[in-house]
C-alpha positions in Angstrom: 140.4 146.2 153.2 139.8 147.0 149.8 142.2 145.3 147.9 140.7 142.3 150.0 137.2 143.4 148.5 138.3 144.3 144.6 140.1 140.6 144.9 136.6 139.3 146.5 134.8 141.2 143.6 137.0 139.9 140.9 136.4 136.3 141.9 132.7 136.6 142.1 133.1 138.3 138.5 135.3 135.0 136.8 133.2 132.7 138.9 129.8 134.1 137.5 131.2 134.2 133.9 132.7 130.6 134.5 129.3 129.1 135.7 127.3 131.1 132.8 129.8 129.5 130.5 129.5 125.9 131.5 125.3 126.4 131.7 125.7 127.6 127.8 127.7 124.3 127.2 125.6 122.2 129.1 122.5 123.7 126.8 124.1 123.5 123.4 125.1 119.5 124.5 121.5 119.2 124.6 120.7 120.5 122.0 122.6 118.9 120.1 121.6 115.4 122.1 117.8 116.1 121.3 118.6 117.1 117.5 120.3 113.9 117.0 117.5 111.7 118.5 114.8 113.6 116.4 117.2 112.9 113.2 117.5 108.8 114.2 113.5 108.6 115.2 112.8 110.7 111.8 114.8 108.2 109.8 113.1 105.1 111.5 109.3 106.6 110.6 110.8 106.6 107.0 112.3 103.6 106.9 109.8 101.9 108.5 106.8 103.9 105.9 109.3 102.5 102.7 109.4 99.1 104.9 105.3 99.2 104.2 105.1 100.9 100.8 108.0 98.1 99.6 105.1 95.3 100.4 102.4 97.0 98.4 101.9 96.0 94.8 103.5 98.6 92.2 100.1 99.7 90.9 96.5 99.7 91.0 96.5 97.9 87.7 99.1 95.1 89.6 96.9 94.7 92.9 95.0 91.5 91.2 96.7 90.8 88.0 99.9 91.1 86.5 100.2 93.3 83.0 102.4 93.1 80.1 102.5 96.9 78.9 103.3 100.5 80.4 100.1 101.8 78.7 98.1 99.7 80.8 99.8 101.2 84.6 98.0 104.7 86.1 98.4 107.7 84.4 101.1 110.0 86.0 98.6 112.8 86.1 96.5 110.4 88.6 99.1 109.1 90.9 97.4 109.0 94.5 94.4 107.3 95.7 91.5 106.4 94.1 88.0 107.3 94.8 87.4 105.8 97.9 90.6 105.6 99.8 90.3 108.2 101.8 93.4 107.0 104.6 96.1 105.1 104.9 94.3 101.8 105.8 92.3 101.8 102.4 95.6 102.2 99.9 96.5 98.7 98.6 99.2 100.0 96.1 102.6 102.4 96.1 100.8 105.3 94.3 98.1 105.7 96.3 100.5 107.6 98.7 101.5 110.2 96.6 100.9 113.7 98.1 100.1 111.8 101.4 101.1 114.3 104.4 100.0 113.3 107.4 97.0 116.2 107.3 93.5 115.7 108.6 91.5 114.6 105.6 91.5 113.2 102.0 95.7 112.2 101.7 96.1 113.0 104.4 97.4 110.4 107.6 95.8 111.7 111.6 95.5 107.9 111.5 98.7 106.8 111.1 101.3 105.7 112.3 103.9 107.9 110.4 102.4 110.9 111.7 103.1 111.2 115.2 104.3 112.3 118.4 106.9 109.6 118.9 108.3 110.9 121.9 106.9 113.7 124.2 110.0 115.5 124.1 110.8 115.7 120.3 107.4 116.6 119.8 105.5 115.5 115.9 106.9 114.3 112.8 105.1 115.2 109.6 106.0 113.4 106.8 105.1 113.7 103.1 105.4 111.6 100.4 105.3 112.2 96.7 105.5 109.1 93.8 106.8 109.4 90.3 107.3 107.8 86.6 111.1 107.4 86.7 113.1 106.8 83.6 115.7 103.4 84.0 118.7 104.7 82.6 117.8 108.6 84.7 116.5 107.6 87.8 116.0 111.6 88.7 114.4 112.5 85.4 110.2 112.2 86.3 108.7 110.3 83.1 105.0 109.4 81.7 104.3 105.6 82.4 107.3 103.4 83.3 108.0 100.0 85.2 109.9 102.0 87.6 108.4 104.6 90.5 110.4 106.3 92.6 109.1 106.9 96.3 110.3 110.4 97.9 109.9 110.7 101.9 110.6 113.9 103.8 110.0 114.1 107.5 110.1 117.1 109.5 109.9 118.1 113.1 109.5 121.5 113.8 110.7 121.3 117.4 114.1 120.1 116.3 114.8 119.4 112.6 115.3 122.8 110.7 112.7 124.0 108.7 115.0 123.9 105.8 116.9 121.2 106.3 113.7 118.0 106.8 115.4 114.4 106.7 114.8 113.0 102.8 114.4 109.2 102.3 114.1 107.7 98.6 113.3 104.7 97.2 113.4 103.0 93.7 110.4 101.0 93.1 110.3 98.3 89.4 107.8 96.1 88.4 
């Protein structure tokens, strides 16, 4: 009777360690599933913010009229939006979202699109975008007032996208 018992007890033991094994797996596949998805929706909401910004003119000086000089484009010390624009639905050129991120507010986007809860079980995506001056011939050297801008997106969802690792989109702007 009890080596029937002690065998009884030693099958319970593998079986229980078997089950809490597969249960880890099954978690860390879901994980992993949900991590994924909130990597492919991040990248969409950037692509599909670049998609927008690539329509916009390359500067407030460009909205109505075309220039001939680099002295005449915004000063890189007043990239952003200008007096006025106070959302999303008021900028009419690239710059005006710089240091947009998706806060309630001045810059910020609580009406946007970008800036939401795309699907109730990867929670919200923030994204923030900063513009720069880019030199031609160094695309990753920030310069004073150039015919190129370069547009840099990074989205982050707390829920599933580490902290320090947020999804980075960049784009290459010239006029």
């Amino acid at each position: 009777m009890n080596i029937q018992m002690s065998y009884l007890i030693g099958a319970l033991v593998i079986f229980t360690m078997l089950a809490v094994m597969f249960n880890q797996k099954e978690n860390l596949d879901l994980d992993s599933r949900l991590y994924h998805e909130a990597v492919g929706a991040a990248s969409e909401i950037g692509n599909a913010l670049l998609n927008q910004l690539s329509k916009l003119p390359f500067d407030e000086h460009t909205v109505s009229e075309s220039i001939e000089i680099t002295a005449e484009l915004t000063s890189k010390d007043i990239l952003g939006p200008e007096t006025g624009e106070l959302n999303i639905s008021q900028f009419d050129d690239i710059d005006d979202y710089n240091y947009f991120d998706g806060s309630p507010g001045p810059y910020g986007g609580s009406d946007s699109l970008f800036i939401c809860d795309t699907l109730k079980t990867l929670g919200i995506f923030k994204t923030k975008v900063k513009v720069h001056y880019i030199q031609k011939e160094s695309p990753d050297v920030v310069s004073g007032k150039e015919w190129h801008k370069i547009i840099h997106l990074e989205i982050k969802n707390n829920k599933y996208i580490p902290k320090k690792t947020p999804i980075k989109l960049f784009l290459i702007m010239s006029y």
